[in-house]
C-alpha positions in Angstrom: 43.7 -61.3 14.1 43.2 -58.3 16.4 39.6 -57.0 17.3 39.3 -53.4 17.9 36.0 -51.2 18.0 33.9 -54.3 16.2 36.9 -55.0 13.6 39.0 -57.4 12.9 42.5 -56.8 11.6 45.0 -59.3 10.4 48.1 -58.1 12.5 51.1 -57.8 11.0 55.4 -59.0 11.9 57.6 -56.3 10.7 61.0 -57.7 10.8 63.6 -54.9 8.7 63.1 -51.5 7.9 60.8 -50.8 10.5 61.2 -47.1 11.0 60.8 -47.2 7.3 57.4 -48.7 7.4 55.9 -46.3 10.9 56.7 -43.5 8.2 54.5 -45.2 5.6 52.0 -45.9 8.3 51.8 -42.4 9.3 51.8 -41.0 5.4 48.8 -43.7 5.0 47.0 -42.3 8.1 47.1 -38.6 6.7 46.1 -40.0 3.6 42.9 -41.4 4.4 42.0 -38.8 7.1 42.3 -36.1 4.6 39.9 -38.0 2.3 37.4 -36.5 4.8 38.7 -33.1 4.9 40.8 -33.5 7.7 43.8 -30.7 6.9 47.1 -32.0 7.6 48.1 -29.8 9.8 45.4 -30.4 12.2 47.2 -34.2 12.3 49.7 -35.5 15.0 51.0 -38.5 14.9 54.5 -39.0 16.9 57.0 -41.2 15.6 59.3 -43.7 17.7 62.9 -43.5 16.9 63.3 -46.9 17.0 60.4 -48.5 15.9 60.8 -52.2 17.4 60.8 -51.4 19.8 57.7 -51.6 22.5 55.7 -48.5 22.3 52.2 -47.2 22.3 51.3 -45.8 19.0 48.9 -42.7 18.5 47.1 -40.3 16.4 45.3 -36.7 17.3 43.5 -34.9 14.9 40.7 -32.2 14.5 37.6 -32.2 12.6 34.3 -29.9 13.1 36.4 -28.7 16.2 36.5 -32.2 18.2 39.5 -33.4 19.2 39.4 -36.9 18.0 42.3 -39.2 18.9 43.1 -43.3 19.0 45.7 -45.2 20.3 46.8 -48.4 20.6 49.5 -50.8 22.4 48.5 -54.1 22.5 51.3 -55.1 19.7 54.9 -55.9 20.6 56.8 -53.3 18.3 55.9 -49.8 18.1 55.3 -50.4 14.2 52.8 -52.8 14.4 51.0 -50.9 16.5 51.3 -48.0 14.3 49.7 -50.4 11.2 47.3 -51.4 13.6 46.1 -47.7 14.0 46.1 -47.6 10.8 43.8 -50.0 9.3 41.3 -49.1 12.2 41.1 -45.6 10.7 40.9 -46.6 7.7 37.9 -48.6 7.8 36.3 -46.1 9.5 37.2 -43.8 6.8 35.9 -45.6 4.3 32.2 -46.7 6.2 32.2 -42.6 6.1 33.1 -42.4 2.3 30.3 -45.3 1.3 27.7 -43.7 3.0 27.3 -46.7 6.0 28.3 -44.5 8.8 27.8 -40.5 9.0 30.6 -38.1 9.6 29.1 -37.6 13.1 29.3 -41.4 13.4 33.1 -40.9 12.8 33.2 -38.4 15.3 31.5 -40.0 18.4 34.0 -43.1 17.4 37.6 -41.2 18.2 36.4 -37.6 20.1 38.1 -37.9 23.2 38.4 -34.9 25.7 42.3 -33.7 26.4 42.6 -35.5 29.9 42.0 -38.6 28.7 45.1 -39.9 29.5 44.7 -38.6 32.9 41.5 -40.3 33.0 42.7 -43.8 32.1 45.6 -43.5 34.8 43.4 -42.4 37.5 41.1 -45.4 36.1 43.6 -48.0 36.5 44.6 -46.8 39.7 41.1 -47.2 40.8 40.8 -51.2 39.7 44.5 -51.0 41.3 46.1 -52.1 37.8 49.7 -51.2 37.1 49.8 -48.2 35.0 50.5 -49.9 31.7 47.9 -53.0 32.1 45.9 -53.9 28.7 44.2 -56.5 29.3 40.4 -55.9 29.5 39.7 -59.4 30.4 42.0 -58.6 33.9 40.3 -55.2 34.4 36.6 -57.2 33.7 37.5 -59.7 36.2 38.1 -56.5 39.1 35.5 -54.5 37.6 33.1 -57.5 38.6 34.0 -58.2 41.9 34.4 -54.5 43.1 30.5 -54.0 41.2 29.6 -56.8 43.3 30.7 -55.2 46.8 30.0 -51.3 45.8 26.5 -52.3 44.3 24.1 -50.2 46.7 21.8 -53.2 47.4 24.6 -54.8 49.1 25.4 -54.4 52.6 29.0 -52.9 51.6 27.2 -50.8 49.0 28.5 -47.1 48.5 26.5 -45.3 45.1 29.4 -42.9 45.1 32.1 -45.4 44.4 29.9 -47.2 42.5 29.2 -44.5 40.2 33.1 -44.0 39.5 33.8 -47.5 39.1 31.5 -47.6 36.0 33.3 -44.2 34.7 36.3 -45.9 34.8 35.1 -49.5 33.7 34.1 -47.0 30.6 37.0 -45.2 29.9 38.9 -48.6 30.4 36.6 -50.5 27.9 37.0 -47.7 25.4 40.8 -47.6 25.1 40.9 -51.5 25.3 37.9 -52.6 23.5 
């Protein structure tokens, strides 16, 4: 079981025709975003040539003119991460379709500004993490002990710096979480 954004997903193994399956992945994620009006066009989601490799997995698209995008690479084949992605969206699709959650909901869920990828490096530079580290548990474990130093009631207090490592405990959390 994965937990992402308050789900959990039953992870999949994809053994054979895994480029196969990222396609139907991809085809499945254009499916259910268009059952919110999402036009197809307005969809990006890049395939891996070889996808069992280890590889992030992504998805852009527009809706009401917000960039909304998700990723995900905390799987060990490109595929699986891909699935992963999937089933995420779907759910939130579908609390969209049954009335639980509102399209604005949906949107405050995946809108994400065009730096963000920026924004999570310079994060992870800032808790001094290697560029490709996913593991929210390390990054909590930093975040806690530089919160405890930077805190301005403390001696070695600095609000500045304290200010940015929230930011980036946020952007961090977001992506991982």
């Amino acid at each position: 079981m994965v937990k992402i954004k308050g789900h959990e997903i039953g992870s999949i193994v994809v053994k054979d025709a895994s480029n196969r399956r990222s396609i139907q992945f991809k085809n499945n994620i254009i499916k259910i975003l268009k059952k919110i009006d999402v036009i197809e066009d307005d969809i990006n989601i890049p395939l891996e040539k070889i996808a069992i490799k280890k590889a992030k997995a992504s998805a852009t698209w527009y809706i009401s003119d917000h960039r909304m995008h998700f990723s995900h690479n905390m799987q060990s084949k490109y595929v699986e991460n891909l699935y992963v992605l999937f089933k995420v969206i779907e759910i939130e699709v579908n609390l969209v379709i049954s009335g639980e959650n509102t399209l604005r909901d949906f949107i405050s869920e995946f809108k994400e500004d065009s730096d963000v990828y920026d924004r999570r490096k310079e994060a992870r530079e800032f808790f001094d993490c290697p560029h490709d580290e996913t593991d929210f548990e390390v990054i909590n474990k930093k975040y806690k002990v530089m919160a405890k130093e930077l805190h301005p009631d403390m001696s070695t207090g600095d609000t500045e710096k304290f200010k940015k490592l929230n930011i980036a405990h946020k952007i961090l959390k977001r992506e991982l979480t």
